[in-house]
KOLTI-308812 format. One record per residue (C-alpha): residue in three letters; z, y, x. Coordinates in pm, whole numbers, plus 32768, in hexadecimal, padded with zeros to 4 digits. Layout:
ALAZYX;...
END
This chain:
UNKCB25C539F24E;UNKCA37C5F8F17F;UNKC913C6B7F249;UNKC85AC7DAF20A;UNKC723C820F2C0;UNKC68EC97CF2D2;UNKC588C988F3DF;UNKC4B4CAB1F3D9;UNKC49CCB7EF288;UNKC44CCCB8F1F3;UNKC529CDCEF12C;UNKC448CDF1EFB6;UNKC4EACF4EEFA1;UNKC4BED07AEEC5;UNKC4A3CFDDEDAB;UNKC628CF6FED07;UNKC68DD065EE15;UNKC61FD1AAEE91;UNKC560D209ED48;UNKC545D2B8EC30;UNKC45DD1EEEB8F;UNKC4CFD119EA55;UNKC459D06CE922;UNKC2E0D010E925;UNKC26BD0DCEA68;UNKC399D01CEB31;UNKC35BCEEAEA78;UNKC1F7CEE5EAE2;UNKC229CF76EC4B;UNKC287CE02ECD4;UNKC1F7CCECEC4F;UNKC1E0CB80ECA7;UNKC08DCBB9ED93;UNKC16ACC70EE7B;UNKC297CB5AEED8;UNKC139CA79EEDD;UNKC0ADCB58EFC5;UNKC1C8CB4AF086;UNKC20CC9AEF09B;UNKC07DC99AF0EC;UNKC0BCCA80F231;UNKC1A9C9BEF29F;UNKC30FCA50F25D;UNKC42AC96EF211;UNKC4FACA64F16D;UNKC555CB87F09D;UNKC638CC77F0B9;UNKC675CD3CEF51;UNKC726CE72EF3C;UNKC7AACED5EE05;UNKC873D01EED99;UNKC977D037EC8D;UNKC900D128EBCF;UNKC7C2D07CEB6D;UNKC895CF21EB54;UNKC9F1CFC3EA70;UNKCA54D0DAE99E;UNKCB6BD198EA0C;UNKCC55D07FE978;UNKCBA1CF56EA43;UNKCAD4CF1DE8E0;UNKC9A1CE67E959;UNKC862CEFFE931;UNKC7A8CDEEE8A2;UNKC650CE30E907;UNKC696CE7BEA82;UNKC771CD2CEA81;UNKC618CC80E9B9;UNKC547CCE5EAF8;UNKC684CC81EC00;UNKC62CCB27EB56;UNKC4BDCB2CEB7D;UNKC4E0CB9AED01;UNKC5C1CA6AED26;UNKC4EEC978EC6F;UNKC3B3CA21ED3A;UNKC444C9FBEE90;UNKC4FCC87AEE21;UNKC3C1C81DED94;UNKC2ECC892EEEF;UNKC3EFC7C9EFC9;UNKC495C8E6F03D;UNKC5CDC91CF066;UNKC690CA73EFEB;UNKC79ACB75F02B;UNKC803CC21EF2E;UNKC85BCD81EFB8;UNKC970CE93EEFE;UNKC8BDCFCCEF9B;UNKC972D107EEDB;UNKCA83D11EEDFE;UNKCB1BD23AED40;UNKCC14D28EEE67;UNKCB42D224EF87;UNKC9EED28BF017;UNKC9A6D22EF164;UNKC8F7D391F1A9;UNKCA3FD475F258;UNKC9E5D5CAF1A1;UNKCA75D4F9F04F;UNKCBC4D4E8EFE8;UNKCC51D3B7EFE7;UNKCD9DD355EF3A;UNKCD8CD1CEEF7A;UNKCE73D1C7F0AB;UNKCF88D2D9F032;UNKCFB1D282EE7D;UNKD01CD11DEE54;UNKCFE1D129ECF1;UNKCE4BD126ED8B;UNKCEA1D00EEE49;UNKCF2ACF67ED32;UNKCDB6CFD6EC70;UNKCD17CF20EDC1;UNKCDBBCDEBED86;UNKCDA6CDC6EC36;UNKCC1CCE23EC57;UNKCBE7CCDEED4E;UNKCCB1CC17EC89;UNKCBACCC68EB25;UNKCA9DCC44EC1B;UNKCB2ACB02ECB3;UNKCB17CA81EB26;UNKC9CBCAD8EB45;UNKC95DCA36EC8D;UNKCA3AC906ECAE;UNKC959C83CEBFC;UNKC85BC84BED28;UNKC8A3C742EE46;UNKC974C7A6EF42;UNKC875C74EF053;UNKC761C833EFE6;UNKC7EAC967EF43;UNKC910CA4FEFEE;UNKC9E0CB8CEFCD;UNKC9EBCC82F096;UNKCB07CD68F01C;UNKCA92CEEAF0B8;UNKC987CF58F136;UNKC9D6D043F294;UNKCB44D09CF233;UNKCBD2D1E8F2B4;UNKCD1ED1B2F2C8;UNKCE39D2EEF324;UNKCED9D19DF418;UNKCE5DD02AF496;UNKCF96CFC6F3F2;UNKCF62D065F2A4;UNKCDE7CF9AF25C;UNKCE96CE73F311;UNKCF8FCE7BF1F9;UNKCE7ECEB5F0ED;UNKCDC7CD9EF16E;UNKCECECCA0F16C;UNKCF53CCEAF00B;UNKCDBFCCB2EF7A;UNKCDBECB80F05A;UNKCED5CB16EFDB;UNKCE83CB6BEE68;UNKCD28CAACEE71;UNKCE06C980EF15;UNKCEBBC93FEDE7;UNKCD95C894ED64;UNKCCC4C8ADEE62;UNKCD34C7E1EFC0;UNKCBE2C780F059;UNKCB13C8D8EFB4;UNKCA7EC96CF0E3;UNKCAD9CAC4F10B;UNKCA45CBE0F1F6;UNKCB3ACCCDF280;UNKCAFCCE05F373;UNKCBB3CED7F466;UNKCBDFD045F41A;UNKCB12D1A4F42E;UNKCA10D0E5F39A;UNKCA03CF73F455;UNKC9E3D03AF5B1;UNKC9BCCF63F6EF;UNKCAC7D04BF775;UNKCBD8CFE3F64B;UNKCB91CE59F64F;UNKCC9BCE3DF749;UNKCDADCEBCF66E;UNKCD47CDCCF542;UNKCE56CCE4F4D1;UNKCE29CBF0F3BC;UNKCF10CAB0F33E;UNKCF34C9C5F457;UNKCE8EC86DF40C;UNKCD80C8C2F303;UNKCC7EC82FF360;UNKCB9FC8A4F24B;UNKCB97CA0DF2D7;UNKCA70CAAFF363;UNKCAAACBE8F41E;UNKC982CD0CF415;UNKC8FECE0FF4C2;UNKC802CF13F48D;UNKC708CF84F5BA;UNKC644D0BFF5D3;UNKC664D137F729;UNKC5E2D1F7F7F6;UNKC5C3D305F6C4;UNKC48DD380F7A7;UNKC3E8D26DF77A;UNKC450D1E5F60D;UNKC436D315F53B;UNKC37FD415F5EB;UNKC2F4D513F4C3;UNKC3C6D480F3C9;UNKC3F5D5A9F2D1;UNKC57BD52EF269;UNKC5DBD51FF3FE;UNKC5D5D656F4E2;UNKC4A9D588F572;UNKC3DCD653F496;UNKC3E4D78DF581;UNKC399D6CFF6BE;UNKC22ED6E8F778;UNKC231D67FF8A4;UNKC181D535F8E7;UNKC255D41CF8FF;UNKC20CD28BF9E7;UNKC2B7D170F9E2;UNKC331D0C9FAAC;UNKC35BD22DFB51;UNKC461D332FB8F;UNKC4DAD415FA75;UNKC54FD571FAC7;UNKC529D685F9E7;UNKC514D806F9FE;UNKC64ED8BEF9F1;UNKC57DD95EF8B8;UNKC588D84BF81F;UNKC718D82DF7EE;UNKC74BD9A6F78B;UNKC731D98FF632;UNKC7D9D81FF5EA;UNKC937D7DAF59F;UNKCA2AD7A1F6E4;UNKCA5BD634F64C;UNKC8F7D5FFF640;UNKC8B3D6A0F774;UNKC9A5D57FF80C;UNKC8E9D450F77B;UNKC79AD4D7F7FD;UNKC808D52CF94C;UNKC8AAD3AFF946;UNKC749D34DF949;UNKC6D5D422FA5E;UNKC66FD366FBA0;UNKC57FD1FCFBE5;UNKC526D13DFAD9;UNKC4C6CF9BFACD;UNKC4F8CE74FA68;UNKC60DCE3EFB67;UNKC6E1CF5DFAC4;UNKC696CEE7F953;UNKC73DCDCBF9C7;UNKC850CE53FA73;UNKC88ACF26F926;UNKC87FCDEFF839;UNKC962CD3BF933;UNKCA90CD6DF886;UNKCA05CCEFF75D;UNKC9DACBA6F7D2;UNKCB18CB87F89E;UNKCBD0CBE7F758;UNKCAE6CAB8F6AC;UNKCB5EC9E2F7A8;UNKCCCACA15F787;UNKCCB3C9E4F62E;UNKCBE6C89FF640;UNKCB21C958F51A;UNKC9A4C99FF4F4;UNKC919CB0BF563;UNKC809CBDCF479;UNKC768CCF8F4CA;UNKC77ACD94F335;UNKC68ECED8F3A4;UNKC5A1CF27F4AB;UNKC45ECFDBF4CD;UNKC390D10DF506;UNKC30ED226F441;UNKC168D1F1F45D;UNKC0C3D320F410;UNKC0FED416F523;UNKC12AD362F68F;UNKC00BD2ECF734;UNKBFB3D168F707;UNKC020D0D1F855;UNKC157D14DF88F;UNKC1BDD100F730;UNKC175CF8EF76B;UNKC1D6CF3DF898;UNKC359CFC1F808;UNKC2F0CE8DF6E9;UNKC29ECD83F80B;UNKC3C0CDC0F8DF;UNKC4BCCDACF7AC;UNKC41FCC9BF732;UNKC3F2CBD8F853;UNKC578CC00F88C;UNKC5DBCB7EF6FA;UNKC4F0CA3BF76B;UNKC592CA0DF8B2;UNKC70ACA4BF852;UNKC6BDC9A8F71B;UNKC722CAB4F63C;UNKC6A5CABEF4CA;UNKC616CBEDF47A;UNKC55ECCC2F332;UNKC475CDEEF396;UNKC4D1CF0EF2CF;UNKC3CFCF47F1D5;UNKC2D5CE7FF115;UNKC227CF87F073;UNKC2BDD0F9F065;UNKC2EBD1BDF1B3;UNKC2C0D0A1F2BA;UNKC1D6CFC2F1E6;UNKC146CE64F2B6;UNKC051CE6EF193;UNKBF1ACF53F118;UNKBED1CFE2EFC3;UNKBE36CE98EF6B;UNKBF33CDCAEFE4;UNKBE7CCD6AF11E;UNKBF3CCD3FF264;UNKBF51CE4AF33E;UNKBF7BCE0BF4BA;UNKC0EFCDCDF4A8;UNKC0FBCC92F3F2;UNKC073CBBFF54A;UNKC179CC67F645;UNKC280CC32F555;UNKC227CAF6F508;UNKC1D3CAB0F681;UNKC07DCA38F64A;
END
């Protein structure tokens, strides 16, 4: 049976996603030095997220010069021994930010697009070995039902399969690969060549305090971890009762202990599927929270991926979580995630 190993690994994001650069200022915002700045770190993979627009017209006609740099990230990270996942992050009728509307999960005929989109890029990828380059099909899929991304899921699966039976392909659970939803994941029994995904960013206190796209950009009070998070009534008055919820989910003692009790589920699911786990996402917004707290969230997680054995790619590599200065030199998060 074919393997693939992922290890630990970094999303190189903002770039064919999450941009509006193109032509020369995109072409030029990634080059080769970075995927060899990344091998010489240490990191053993890369994850590659990639939105339709800048891939396909509205009639899935390639863009040729977005699909010329897909091809140079590939030969980078292939060339640097690492191995890649190759990540569809938006489409046309799904963003994995809730204030958008999404059509994916209620107009076949954009199901029909998705398909037909993985099977062009398939044409596209299948030359790579199966053992160092993967799919993953959706990035943090919000779903109106489990059972309505379960049945996406299965007909791409079974799309790439046609040609595909030992591709590697990442699937995740839904309102965007939450620990909470891995439970109600279901994926063709016996496939082997599955790897199921989740995304990590909890406590929000913690991982994107004074982030300007999160209500985390209104909060002030000072924040520890491992510690106990309970906000002001203040600070709820103005947010959404839906938002409200999630943040008040994350009230109360925070540690390594109850990281792990949140991932749990995660790994059980893993283990009933005999499948490998990855972590897709995690991290923590740098610029506001004090220093200490901030790491000590990035040794506990990381300390858990090594001892549950859990692949994992830290969420960025430049951009708003960045392991890496202006010049490319390592910040401090390179060694804990690398646990040297």
């Amino acid at each position: 049976m074919t393997t693939f190993t992922l290890g630990t690994g970094i999303n190189v994001s903002h770039w064919l996603s999450q941009s509006e650069n193109r032509g020369e200022v995109r072409a030029k915002q990634i080059s080769k030095k970075d995927f060899d700045t990344i091998a010489e770190m240490g990191f053993e993979h890369v994850r590659l997220p990639i939105d339709e627009e800048q891939m396909y017209d509205e009639d899935l006609n390639r863009h040729e010069d977005a699909f010329e740099l897909l091809e140079k990230a590939i030969e980078w990270t292939l060339g640097n021994n690492m191995n890649i996942v190759v990540d569809l992050h938006i489409t046309r009728a799904h963003y994995f930010l809730t204030e958008h509307e999404n059509t994916l999960f209620t107009d076949p005929a954009a199901q029909q697009h998705m398909i037909d989109m993985w099977k062009d890029l398939q044409k596209f990828l299948q030359r790579y070995p199966t053992d160092r380059l993967a799919y993953e099909l959706l990035n943090e899929a919000i779903a109106p039902s489990h059972e309505a991304l379960n049945d996406l899921e299965s007909r791409l699966i079974a799309a790439i399969r046609e040609k595909e039976p030992e591709r590697f392909i990442v699937v995740g659970s839904n309102w965007q690969q939450s620990v909470v939803t891995m439970p109600y994941l279901q994926v063709p029994q016996n496939d082997k060549h599955l790897i199921i995904s989740f995304h990590y960013y909890n406590p929000l206190f913690v991982t994107h305090y004074g982030a300007w796209w999160t209500p985390m950009k209104d909060y002030k009070d000072k924040v520890e971890y491992p510690g106990v998070f309970a906000p002001p009534a203040s600070f709820y008055e103005t947010l959404d009762s839906k938002i409200v919820n999630q943040f008040k989910s994350d009230e109360g003692l925070w540690n390594k202990d109850y990281l792990l009790k949140q991932i749990q589920p995660c790994i059980d699911k893993a283990n009933e599927l005999g499948v490998q786990l990855y972590c897709g996402e995690f991290g923590a917004y740098p610029y506001y929270i004090d220093k200490e707290p901030r790491l000590n969230w990035y040794k506990d997680i990381c300390d858990i991926f090594k001892e549950q054995g859990i692949a994992n790619a830290h969420w960025c590599y430049k951009g708003d979580f960045p392991i890496v200065n202006d010049d490319l030199q390592p910040n401090e998060l390179p060694a804990i995630l690398l646990g040297k």
